[in-house]
N, C-alpha and C positions, 0 to 999 in steps of 0.2 A: 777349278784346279787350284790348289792352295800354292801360294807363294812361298819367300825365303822368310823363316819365322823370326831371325835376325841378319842380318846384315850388317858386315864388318869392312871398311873396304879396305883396309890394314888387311886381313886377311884374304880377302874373298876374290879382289882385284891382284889377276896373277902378274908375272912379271911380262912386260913388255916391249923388250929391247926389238929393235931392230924395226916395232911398229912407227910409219906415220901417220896422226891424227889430225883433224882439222873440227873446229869445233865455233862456231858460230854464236856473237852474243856473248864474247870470254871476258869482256872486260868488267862486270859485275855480277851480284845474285847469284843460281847457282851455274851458271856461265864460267864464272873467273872460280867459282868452288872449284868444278871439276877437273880445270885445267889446273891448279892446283895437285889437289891429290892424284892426279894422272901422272904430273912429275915424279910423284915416287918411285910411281912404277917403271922407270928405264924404258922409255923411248926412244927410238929417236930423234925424233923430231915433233914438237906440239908447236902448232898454226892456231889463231884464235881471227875473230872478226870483231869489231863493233864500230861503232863513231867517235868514239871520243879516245884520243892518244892519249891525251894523260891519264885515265881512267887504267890506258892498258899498263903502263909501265907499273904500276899497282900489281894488276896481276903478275907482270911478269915477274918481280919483284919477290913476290907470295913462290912463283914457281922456282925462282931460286933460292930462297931460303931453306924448301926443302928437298933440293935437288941441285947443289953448287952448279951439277955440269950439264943440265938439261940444256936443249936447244930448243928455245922458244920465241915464237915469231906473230906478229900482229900485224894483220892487214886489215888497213881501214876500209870499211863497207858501211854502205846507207842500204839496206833490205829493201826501203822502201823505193828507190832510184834504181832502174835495171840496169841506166849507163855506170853507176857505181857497181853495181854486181857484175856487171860483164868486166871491168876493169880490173875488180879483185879477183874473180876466176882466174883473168890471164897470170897476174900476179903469182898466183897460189902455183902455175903450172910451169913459170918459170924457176920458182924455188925447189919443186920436189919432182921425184921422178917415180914414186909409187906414193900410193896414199889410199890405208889399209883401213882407216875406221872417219866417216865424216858424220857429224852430230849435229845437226838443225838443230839447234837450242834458241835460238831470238827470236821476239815477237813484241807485240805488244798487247792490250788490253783492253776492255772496255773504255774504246777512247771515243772522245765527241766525234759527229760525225764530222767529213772530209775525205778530201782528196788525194792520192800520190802524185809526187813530181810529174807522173806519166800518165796522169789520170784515171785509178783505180779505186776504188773504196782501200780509202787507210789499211783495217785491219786485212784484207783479201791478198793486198799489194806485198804487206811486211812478213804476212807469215806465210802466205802460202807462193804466190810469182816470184819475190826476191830467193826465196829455197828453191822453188821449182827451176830457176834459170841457173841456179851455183848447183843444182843435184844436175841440169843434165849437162852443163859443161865439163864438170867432173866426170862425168857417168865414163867415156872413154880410159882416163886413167886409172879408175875405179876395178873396170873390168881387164885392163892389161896386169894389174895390181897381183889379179883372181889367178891368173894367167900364168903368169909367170914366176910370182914371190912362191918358193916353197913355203909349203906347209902354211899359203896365205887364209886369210880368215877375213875376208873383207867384208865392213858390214854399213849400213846407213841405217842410223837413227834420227827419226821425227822427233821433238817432242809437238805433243797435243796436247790435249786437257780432258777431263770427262763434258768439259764444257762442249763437245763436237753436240750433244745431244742436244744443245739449245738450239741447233741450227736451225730457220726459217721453216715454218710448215709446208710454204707453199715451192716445195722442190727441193729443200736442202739444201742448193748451192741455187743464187736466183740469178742466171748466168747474163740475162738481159737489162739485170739493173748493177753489175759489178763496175760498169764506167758511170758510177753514180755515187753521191754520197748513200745512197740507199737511207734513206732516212726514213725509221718507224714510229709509229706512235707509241707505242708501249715497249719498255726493256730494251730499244733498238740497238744503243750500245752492244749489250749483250749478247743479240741475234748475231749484227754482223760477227762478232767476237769469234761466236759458234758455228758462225758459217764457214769462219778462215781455218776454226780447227777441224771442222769435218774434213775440208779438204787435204791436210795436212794427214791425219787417219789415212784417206783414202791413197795420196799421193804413195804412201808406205807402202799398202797393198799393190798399188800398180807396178811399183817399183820391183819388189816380191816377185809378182806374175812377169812382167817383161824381163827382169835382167838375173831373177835364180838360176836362171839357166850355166850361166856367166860367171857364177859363183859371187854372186853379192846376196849375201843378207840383208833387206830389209825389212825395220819394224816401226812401230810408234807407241808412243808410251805417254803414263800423266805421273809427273813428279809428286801428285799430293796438293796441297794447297798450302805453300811456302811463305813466310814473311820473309819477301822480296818489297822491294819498291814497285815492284808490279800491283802489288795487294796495298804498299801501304800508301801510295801517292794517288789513290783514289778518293776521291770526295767520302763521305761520311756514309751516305744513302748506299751507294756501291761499296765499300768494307762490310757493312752490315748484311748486303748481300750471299762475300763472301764469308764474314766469319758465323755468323747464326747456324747455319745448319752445320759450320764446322766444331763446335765449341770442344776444345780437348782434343783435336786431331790435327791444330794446324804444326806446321813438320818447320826447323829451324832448315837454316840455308843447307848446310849440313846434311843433314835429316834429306836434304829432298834432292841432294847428288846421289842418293841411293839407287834409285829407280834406274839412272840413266846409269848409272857405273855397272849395276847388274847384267841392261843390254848389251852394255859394250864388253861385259868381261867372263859372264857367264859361258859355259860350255856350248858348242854350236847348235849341239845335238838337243839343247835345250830350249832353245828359239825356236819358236815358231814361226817361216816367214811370214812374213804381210799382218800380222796378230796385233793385237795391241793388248797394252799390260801398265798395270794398275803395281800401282806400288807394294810391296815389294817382286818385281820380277812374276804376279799374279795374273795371268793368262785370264781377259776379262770377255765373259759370254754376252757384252751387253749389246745390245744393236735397236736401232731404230728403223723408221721405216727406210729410210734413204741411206743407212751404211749398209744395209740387204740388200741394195736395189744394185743387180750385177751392172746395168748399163750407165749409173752416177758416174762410176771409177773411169770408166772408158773416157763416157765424154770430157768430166774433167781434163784428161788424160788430152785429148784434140781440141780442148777450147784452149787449153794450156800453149802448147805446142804452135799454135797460130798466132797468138800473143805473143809468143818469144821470138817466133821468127827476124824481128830486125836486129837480136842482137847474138843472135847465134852464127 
């Protein structure tokens, strides 16, 4: 299926009064981009997440210069800590009382291996448990949202990477070694990296198949492959990773709010639930053996669910 052959988001991102957005990961990269240019668009309200305060007055900063009267709000969250994410949930629920578009945008990267505060593999803990514990505490005013906002459009985006593909051979999510640094011999970084975003992929689809009903849209998507600090505070060996097979395609901060600005702003009737999409807005046919495999999504779905229970 071909995508948007340009992409304007002056143009393309329509007006959005009346929406609240919550968008994770906003205090830099294309995180604080899109909370950015989201301002334009007349909201009412933009929610951002990260670690670092001063980082966000920056963004906020960015969101009012082009948007004097925006209302934008920054709750500090660690992804990788669920007592911190259960904290900012409550937070988020005490500020708003509908909230129409939430965007999983944070993660981290091909980082050494280690543990979360909670005892998780790093990259499993940040990208995928700290989203999956802020998606289902939300998930209720999510679906009141669907409810009762006329004319509501509620939607949840993942971001992923095409990197879900690199995920482990042996199962694709390797559910009995996640309270482990999971340490591999060859590329391990990398696996884990791929394992956190397969999950991330699939969490979408689940999401899709449980809560469409409910009127929530959910999808996931890959920005491209961005000069963020993501790519460029990687060691030598891991840049060249990513930039060699990318030469000529890597996408400015800019450049790589497109993908997500599209999910969030494109026509409904144009989304595909549970799908995932390749820059621009490109409905991508690619699967391996473990995004096919219909019982991955489940289990994920209940090994998740069991994990959270002490903070739900």
């Amino acid at each position: 299926m071909p995508g948007v052959a340009k992409f304007d988001p002056r143009k393309d991102v329509p007006d959005l009064a009346g929406r609240v957005i919550l968008i994770t990961g906003g205090t830099a990269g294309v995180g604080a981009a899109t909370v950015i240019e989201l301002a334009r668009h007349n909201p009412a309200h933009i929610l951002f997440t990260g670690r670092n305060a001063k980082s966000a007055e920056a963004t906020i900063a960015g969101a009012r210069s082009v948007a004097p009267g925006v209302q934008v709000t920054f709750v500090q969250c660690d992804l990788a800590d669920l007592a911190s994410v259960k904290a900012a949930a409550a937070k988020v629920l005490a500020l708003i009382t509908r909230l129409d578009i939430l965007v999983c945008n944070a993660g981290i990267m091909a980082k050494p291996a280690a543990l979360s505060k909670d005892g998780y593999e790093i990259h499993f803990a940040t990208n995928h448990l700290g989203h999956a514990l802020l998606t289902t505490a939300l998930q209720p005013l999510l679906c009141r949202t669907a409810a009762d906002q006329p004319g509501a459009d509620v939607r949840v985006v993942m971001m992923t990477s095409i990197a879900w593909r690199l995920a482990p051979s042996d199962g694709g999510i390797v559910f009995d070694r996640l309270r482990s640094t999971q340490e591999m011999p060859v590329f391990g970084r990398w696996l884990r990296y791929g394992q956190s975003k397969l999950a991330n992929m699939l969490w979408a689809r689940e999401l899709a198949r449980r809560y469409g009903a409910q009127g929530v849209l959910a999808v996931s998507l890959h920005p491209g492959v961005v000069e963020t600090g993501l790519v460029t505070d990687l060691g030598l060996a891991d840049r060249l990773i990513v930039y060699l097979p990318n030469i000529g395609r890597v996408k400015t901060v800019e450049e790589g709010t497109h993908n997500l600005l599209w999910a969030i702003a494109a026509p409904r009737d144009r989304v595909k639930p549970g799908a995932f999409y390749e820059p621009v807005g490109r409905l991508s046919s690619s699967e391996t053996k473990w995004s096919r495999d219909p019982k991955l999504g489940e289990r994920l779905w209940d090994w998740t669910a069991e994990q959270l229970k002490p903070y739900l």
